[in-house]
TORPA-844219 format. One line per field, with one value per atom (N, C-alpha, C): z, y negated, x; atom name; residue in one letter; residue number from 1. Coordinates in steps of 0.001 Angstrom, whole numbers. Layout:
BEGIN
z	c(Z,...);
y	c(Y,...);
x	c(X,...);
atom	c(CA,...);
type	c(a,...);
seq	c(NUM,...);
This chain:
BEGIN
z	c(262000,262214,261257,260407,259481,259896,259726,260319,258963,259703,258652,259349,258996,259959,258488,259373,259171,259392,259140,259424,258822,259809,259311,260117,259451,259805,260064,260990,261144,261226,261654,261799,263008,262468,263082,264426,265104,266502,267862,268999,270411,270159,270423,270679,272123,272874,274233,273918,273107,272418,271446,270324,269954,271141,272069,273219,273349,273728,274164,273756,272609,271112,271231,271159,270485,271959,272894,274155,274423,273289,273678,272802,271528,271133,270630,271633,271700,272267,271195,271700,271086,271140,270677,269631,269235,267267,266712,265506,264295,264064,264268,264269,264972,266705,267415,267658,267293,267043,266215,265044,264072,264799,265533,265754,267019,267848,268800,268225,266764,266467,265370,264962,263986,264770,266238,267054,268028,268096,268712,268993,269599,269029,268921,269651,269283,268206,267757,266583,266149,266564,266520,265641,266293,266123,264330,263720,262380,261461,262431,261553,261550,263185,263468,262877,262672,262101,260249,259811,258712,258412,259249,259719,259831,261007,260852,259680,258780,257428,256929,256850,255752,256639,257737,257809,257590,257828,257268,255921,255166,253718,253157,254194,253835,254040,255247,255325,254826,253891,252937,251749,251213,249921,250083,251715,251720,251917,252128,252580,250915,250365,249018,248818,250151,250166,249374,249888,249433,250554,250437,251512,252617,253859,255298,255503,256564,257414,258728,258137,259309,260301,260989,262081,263089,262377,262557,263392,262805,262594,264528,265167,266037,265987,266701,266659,268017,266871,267909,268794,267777,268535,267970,268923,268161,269172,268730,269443,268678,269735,269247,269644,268746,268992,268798,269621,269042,267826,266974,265326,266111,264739,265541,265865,266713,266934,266461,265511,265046,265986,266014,267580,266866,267604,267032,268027,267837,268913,269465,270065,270705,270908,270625,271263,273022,273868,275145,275872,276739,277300,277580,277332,277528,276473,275127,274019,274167,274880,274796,274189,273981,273006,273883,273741,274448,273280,273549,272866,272503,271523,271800,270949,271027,270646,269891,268994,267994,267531,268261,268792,267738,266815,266076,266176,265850,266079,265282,265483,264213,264686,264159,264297,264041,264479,264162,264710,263620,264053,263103,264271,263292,263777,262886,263187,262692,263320,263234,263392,262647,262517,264315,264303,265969,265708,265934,266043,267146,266291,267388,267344,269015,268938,269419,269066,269019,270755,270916,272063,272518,273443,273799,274611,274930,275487,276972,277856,278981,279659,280321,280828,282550,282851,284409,285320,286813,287708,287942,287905,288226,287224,286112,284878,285570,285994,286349,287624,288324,289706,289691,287972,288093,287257,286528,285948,286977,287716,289162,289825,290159,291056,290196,288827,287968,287967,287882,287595,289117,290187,291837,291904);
y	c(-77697,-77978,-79088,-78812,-80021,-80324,-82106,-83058,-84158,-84972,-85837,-87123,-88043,-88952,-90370,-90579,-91625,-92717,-94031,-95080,-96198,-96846,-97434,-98878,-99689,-101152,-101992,-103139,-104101,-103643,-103130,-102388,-103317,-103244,-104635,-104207,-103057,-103114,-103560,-103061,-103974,-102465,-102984,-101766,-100633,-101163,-100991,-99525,-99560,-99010,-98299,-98304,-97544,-96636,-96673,-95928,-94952,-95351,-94168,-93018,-93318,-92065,-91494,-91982,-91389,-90727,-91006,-90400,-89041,-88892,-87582,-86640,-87164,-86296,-85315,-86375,-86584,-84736,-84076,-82887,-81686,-82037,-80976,-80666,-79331,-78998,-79744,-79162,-80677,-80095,-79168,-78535,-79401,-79062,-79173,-80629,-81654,-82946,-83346,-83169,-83385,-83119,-82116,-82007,-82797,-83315,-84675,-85859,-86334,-87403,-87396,-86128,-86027,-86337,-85710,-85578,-87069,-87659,-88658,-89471,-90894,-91632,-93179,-93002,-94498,-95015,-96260,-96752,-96299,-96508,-96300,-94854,-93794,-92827,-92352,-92584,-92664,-93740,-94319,-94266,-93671,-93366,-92236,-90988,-90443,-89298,-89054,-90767,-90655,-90879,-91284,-91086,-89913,-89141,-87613,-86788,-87340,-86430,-86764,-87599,-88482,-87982,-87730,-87107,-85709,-84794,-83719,-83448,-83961,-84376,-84505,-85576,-85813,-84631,-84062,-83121,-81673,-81392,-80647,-81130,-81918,-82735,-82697,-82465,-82632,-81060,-80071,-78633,-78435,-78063,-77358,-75906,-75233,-73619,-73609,-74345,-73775,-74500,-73511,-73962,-73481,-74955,-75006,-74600,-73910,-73626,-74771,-75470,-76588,-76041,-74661,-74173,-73971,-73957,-74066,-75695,-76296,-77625,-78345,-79289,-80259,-81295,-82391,-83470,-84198,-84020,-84218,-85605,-86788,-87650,-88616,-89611,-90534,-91761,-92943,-93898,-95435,-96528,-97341,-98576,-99101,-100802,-102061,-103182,-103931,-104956,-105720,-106102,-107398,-108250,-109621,-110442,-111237,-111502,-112777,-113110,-113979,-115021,-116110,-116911,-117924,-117438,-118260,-119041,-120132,-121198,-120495,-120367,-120122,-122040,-122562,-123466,-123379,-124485,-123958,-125544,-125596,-126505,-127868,-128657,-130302,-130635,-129846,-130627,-129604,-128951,-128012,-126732,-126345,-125066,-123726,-123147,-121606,-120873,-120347,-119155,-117898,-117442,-116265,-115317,-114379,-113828,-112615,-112514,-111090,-110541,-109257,-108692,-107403,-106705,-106029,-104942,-103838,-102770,-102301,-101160,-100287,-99051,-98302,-96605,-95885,-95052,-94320,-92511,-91819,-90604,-89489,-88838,-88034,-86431,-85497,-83919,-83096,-81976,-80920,-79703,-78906,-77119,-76364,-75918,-75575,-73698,-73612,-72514,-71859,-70388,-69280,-68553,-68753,-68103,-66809,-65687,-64116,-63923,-62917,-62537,-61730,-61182,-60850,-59875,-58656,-57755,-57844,-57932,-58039,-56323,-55892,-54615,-55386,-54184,-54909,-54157,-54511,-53563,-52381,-52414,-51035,-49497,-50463,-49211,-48829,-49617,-49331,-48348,-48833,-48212,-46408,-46075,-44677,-44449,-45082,-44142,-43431,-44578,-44065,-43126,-43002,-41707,-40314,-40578,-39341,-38972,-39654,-39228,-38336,-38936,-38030,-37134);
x	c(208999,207587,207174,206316,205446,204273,204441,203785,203450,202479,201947,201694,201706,200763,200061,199155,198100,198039,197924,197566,196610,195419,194718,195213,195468,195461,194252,194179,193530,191948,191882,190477,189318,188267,187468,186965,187523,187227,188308,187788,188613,189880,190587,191859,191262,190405,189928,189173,188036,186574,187524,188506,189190,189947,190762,191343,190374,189096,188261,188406,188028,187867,188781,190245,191265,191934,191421,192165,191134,190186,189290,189511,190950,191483,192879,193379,195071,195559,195996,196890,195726,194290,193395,193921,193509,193308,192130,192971,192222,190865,189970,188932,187976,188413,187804,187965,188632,189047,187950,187848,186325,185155,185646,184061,183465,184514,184509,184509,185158,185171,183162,182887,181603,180316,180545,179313,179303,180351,180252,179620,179197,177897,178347,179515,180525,180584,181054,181113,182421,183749,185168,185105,184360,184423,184409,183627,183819,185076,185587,187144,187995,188189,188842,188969,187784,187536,188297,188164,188766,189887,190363,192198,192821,192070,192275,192288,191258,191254,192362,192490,193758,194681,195013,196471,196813,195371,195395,195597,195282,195241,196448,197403,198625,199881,199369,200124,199942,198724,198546,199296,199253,200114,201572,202009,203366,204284,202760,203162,203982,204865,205560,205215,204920,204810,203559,202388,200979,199940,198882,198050,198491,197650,198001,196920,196739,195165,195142,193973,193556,193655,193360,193312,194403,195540,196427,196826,196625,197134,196562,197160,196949,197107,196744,197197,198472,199097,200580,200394,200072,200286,199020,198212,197409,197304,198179,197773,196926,196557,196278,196625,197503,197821,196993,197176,196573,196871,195546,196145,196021,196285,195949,194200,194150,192588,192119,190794,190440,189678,190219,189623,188525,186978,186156,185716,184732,184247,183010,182456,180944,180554,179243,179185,178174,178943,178681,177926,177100,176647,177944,177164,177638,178289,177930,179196,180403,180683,181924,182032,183109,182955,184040,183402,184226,184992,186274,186841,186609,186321,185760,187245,187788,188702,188094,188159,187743,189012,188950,190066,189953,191617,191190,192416,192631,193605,193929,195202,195968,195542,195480,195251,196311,196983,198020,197706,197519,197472,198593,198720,200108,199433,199604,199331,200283,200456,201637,200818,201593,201453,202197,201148,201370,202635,203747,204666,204313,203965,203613,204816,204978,206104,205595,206918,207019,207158,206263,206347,207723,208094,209004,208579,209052,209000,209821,209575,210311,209990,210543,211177,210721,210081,209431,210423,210565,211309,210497,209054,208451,209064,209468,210339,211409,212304,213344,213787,212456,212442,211974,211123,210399,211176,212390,213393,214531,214276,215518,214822,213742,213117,213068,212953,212897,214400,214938,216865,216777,216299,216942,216594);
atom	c(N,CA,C,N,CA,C,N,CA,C,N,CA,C,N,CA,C,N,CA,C,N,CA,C,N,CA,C,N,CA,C,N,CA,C,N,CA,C,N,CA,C,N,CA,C,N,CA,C,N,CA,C,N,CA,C,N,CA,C,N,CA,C,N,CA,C,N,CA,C,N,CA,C,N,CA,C,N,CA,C,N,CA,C,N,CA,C,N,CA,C,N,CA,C,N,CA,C,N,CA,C,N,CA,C,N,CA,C,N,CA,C,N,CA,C,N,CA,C,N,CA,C,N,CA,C,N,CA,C,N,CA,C,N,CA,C,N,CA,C,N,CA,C,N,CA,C,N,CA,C,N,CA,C,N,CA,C,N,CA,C,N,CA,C,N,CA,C,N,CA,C,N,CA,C,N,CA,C,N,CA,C,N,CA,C,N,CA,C,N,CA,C,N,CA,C,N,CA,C,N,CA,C,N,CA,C,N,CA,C,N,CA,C,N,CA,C,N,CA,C,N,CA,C,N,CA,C,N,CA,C,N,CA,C,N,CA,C,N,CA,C,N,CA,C,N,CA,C,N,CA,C,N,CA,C,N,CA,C,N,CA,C,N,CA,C,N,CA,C,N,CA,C,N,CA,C,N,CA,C,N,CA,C,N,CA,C,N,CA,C,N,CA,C,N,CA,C,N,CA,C,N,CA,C,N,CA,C,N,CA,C,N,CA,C,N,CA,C,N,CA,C,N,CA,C,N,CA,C,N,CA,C,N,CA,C,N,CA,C,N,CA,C,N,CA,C,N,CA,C,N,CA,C,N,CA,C,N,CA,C,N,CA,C,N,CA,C,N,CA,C,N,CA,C,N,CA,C,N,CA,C,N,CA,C,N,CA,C,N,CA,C,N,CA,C,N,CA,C,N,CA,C,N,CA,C,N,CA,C,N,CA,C,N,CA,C,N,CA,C,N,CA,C,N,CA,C,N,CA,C,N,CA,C,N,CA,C,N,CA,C,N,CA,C,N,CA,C,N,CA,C,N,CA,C,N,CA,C,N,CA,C,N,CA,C,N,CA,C,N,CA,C,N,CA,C);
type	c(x,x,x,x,x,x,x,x,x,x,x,x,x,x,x,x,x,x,x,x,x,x,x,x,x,x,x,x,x,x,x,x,x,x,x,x,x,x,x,x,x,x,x,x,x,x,x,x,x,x,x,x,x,x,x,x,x,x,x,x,x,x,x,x,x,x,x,x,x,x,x,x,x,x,x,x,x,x,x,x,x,x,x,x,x,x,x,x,x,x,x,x,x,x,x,x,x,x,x,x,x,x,x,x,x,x,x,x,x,x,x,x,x,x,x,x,x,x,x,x,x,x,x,x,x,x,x,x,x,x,x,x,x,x,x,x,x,x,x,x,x,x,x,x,x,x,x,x,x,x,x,x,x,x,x,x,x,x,x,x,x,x,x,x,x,x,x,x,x,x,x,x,x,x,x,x,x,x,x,x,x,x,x,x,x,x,x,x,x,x,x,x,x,x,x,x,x,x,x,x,x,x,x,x,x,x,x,x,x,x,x,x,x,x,x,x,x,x,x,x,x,x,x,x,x,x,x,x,x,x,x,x,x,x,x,x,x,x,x,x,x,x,x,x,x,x,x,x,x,x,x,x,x,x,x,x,x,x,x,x,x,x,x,x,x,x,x,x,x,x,x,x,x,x,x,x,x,x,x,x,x,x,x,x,x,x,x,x,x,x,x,x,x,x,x,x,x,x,x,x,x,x,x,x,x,x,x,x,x,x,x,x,x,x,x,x,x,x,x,x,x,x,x,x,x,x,x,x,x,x,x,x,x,x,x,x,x,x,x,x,x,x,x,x,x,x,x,x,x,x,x,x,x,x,x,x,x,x,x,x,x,x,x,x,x,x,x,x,x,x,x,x,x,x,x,x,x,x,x,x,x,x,x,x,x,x,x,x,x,x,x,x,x,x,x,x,x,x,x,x,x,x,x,x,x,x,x,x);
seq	c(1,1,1,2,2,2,3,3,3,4,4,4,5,5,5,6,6,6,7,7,7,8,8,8,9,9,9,10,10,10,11,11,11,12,12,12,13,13,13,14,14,14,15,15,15,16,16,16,17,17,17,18,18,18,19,19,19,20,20,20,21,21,21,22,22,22,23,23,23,24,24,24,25,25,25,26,26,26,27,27,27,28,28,28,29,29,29,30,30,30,31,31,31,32,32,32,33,33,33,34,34,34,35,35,35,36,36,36,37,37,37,38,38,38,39,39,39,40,40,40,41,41,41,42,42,42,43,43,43,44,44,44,45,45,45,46,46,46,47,47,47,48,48,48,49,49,49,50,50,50,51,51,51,52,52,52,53,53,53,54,54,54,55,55,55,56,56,56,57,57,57,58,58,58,59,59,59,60,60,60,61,61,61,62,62,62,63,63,63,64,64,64,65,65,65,66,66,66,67,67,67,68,68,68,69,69,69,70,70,70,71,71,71,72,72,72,73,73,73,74,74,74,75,75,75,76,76,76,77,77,77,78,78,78,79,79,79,80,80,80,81,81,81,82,82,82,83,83,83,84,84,84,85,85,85,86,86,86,87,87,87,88,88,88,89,89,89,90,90,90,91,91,91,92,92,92,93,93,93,94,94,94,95,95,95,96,96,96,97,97,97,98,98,98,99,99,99,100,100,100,101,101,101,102,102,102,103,103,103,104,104,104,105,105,105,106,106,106,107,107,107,108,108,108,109,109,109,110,110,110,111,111,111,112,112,112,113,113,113,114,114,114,115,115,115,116,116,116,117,117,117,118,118,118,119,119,119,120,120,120,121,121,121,122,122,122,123,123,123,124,124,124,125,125,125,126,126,126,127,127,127,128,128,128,129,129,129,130,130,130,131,131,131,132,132,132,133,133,133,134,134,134,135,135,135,136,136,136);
């Protein structure tokens, strides 16, 4: 099975608001994945979306046979970690100052060629049972 994966670093949103997105497309095909990450209205959503390309992308570049059909293709796995957070001051009543944490994440998306497997013919008991009545 060929796979690809993606990664965008340090990306200026909450790891939280990234989760959303990426948990609305974890296991879909890469089709119908675009077209959740295109129609979206989130902000996250347009990085995401360009992560996805880029792993599709990558794993076209890495196919040797030829062309892959996107249609084919899913997303095996997509999570999100958190990056590190830039701690700024807010200033706050009496002279004091509050923390504010600007919190930032990694993107990791990986996609794979989905194996169709061959059906198999199974032999039911109802066969077995009207070969035995025809033999008596």
């Amino acid at each position: 099975m060929l796979e690809a994966r993606s990664i965008n670093r340090y990306i200026g949103s909450s790891p939280r608001k990234m989760r959303l997105i990426i948990d609305l497309i974890r296991g879909k095909a890469v089709p119908e994945a675009l077209n959740i990450l295109h129609f979206s209205t989130k902000h996250p959503s347009r990085i995401a979306e360009k992560v996805l390309r880029s792993a599709v992308s990558n794993l076209q570049n890495k196919d040797e046979a030829g062309r892959t059909e996107i249609d084919s293709l899913f997303v095996k796995e997509a999570f999100v970690n958190g990056g590190p957070s830039m701690k700024r001051m807010l200033p706050a009543p009496m002279g004091r100052a509050y923390q504010i944490l600007k919190r930032s994440n990694h993107l990791t998306i990986i996609v794979a060629q989905r194996v169709e497997k061959k059906k198999q013919v199974v032999k039911s008991k109802e066969n077995k049972s009207v070969k035995k009545s025809k033999e008596e």
